[in-house]
N, C-alpha and C positions, 0 to 999 in steps of 0.2 A: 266660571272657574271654582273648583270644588273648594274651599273651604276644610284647612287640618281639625282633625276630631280635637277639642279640646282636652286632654289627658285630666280626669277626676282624680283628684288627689282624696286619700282615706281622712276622714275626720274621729279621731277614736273620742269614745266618751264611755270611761274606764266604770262610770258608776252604772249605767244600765246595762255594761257588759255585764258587770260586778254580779246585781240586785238577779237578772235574769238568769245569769249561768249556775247559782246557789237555790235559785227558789226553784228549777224544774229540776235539778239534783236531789236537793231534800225533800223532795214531795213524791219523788218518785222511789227515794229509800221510805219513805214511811209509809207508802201503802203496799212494796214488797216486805216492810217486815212484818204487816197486816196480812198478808196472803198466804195460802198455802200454793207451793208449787205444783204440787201432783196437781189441783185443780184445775188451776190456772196459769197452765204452760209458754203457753204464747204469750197471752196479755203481760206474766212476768219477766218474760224474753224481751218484749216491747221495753216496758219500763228500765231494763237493767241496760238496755242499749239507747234509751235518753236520757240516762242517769249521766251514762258515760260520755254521752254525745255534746251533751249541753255546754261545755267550751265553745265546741264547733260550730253547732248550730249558733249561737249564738254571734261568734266571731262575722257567721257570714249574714245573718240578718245585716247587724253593721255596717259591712264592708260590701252589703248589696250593690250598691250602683258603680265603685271601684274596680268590681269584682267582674261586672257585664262581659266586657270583651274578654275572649279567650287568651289571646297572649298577658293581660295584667292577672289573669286566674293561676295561668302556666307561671310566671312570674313568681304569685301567691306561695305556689306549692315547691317549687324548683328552683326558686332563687335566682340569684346574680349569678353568670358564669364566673365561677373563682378560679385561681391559678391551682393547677396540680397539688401542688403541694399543703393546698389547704385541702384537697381532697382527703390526702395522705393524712394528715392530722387528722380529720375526722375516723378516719378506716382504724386510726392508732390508739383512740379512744374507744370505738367500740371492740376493739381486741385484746386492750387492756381489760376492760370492763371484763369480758368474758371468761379472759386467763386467771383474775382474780377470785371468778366466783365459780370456776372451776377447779383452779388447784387448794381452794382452801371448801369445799364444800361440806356438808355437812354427812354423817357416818352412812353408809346406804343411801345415798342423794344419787340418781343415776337417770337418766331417761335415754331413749334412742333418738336417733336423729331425725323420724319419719317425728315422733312427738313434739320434739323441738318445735319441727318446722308447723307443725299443726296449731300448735300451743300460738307460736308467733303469729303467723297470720290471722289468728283469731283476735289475739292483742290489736293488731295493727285493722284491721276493718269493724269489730266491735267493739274493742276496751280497752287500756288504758292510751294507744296511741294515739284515738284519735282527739284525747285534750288537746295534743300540744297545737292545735290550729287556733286554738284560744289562747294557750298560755303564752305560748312563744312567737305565736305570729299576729296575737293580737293584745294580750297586755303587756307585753315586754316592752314595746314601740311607744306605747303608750306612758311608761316610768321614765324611758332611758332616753326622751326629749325633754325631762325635766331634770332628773336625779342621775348623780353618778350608776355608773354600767354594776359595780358590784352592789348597790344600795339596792340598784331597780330588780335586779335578780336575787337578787335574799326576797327582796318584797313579795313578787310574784312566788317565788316559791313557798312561803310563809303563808298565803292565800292559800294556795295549793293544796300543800298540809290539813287548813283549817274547813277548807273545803270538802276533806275526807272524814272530819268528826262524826258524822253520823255510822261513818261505817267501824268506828269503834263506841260508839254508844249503841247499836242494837247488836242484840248477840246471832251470833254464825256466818259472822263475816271473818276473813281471812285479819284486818285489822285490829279484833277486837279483842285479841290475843297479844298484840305487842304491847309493847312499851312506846305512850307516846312522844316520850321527851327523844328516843332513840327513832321513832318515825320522822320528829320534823329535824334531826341531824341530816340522817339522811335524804331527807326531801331537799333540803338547802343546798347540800352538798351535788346533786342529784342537778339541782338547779342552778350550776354551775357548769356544768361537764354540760347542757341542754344549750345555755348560753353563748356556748364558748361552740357549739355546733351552728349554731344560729349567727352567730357572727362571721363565722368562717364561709360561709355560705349564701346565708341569707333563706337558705331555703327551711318551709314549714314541713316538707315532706320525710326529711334527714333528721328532723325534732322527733319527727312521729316514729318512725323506725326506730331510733334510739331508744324512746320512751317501751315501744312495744319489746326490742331486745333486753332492756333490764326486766321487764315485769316478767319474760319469759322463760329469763335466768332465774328469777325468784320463787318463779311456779316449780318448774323442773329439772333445777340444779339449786337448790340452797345453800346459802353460805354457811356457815357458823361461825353466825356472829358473835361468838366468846371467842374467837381468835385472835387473836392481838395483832397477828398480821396484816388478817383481812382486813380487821379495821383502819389500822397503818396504812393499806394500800390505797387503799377506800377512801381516807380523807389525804392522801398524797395527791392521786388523780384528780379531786376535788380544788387543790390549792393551785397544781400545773393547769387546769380547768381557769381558772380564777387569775391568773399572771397570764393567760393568753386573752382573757377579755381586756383586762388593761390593757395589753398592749394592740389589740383590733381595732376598740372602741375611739379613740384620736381620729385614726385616719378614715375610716368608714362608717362610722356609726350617722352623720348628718347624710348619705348617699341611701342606709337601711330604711330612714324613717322618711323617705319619700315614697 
């Protein structure tokens, strides 16, 4: 008589996530800001896609033996089956998100829809989507078994932030141009509305999507952020983001972190 597969529970251990997702990130910013690209095209395509990857990779090193069987991977990526309506929640968030940085864009901010969608799926299979299988699917679990749900989510996104420093310390990055006090605003913020998808859900894949439809908004549709609106709208979403994790994290947050 067969014997049930014993179900491997994830054991996180938030500091060699930590040490590894930051050191193949900044070492891979510092020898593309050593390179020229006409050179060496590929090799800086290589790096700029383990720059970006190293959440992931990282999350699944990890979470390797959890990870083996296909239904706990499907799981991984797609979550718990939720009720409709926390679908709708989520669909409600990313169309606020959109309408926001749509109707307050900035003066000649325009793209077509073929670029949209080109823009986005490059986000989502090479850049900024695919952190969130680190951030949200692997160090969020890891806070919000010890620390309250809004504590653990500032935390990770405050990482998050700090994780991007390189790319406003060398010059001719997109970063290196803002303002950082108004980058980790928004990252916080950012990391709440991420949250508050991940709770609703459970799924990594719905983090990543989100993640790739804001950075896609920002490539090509800009806001102007001297709008007092935008910004109004922006940290509204944020605080409704932040009142629906309180109120998730009670009843399923001990069901997430198994």
């Amino acid at each position: 008589m067969k014997q049930p597969k014993t179900k491997i529970e994830p054991i996180y251990r938030p500091i060699p996530y930590l040490l590894g997702t930051f050191f193949v990130t900044w070492l891979c910013a510092i020898f593309m800001t050593a390179m020229d690209y006409n050179f060496h095209p590929f090799l800086f395509t290589v790096l700029d896609f383990l720059e970006n990857a190293s959440p992931l990779i990282c999350a699944l090193l990890l979470l390797q033996k959890p990870l083996l069987s296909r239904p706990s991977l499907t799981r991984f990526l797609l979550g718990k089956k939720a009720r409709p309506a926390c679908y709708l929640s989520v669909f409600t968030l990313f169309a606020a998100q959109f309408l926001n940085f749509y109707c307050f864009r900035a003066p000649g901010a325009f793209c077509s829809p073929q670029t949209f969608l080109t823009v986005f799926i490059g986000q989502l299979l090479l850049g900024g989507g695919l952190e969130e299988a680190g951030w949200r699917g692997y160090l969020l679990p890891c806070f919000y078994r010890k620390w309250h749900i809004l504590l653990s989510s500032a935390a990770v996104s405050l990482i998050w932030v700090f994780w991007h420093l390189p790319y406003f310390i060398f010059p001719g990055n997109l970063q290196s141009e803002q303002n950082f006090f108004s980058y980790t605003l928004i990252g916080v913020v950012t990391g709440f509305i991420l949250t508050a998808v991940y709770l609703l859900t459970s799924s990594v894949l719905l983090c990543m999507l989100f993640h790739s439809w804001q950075n896609t908004l920002v490539m090509t549709i800009p806001a102007d952020t001297g709008n007092s609106w935008f910004m109004l709208l922006f940290l509204l979403l944020g605080a409704v983001s932040a009142l629906l994790c309180m109120h998730l994290y009670r009843p399923c947050h001990r069901d997430l972190a198994k």
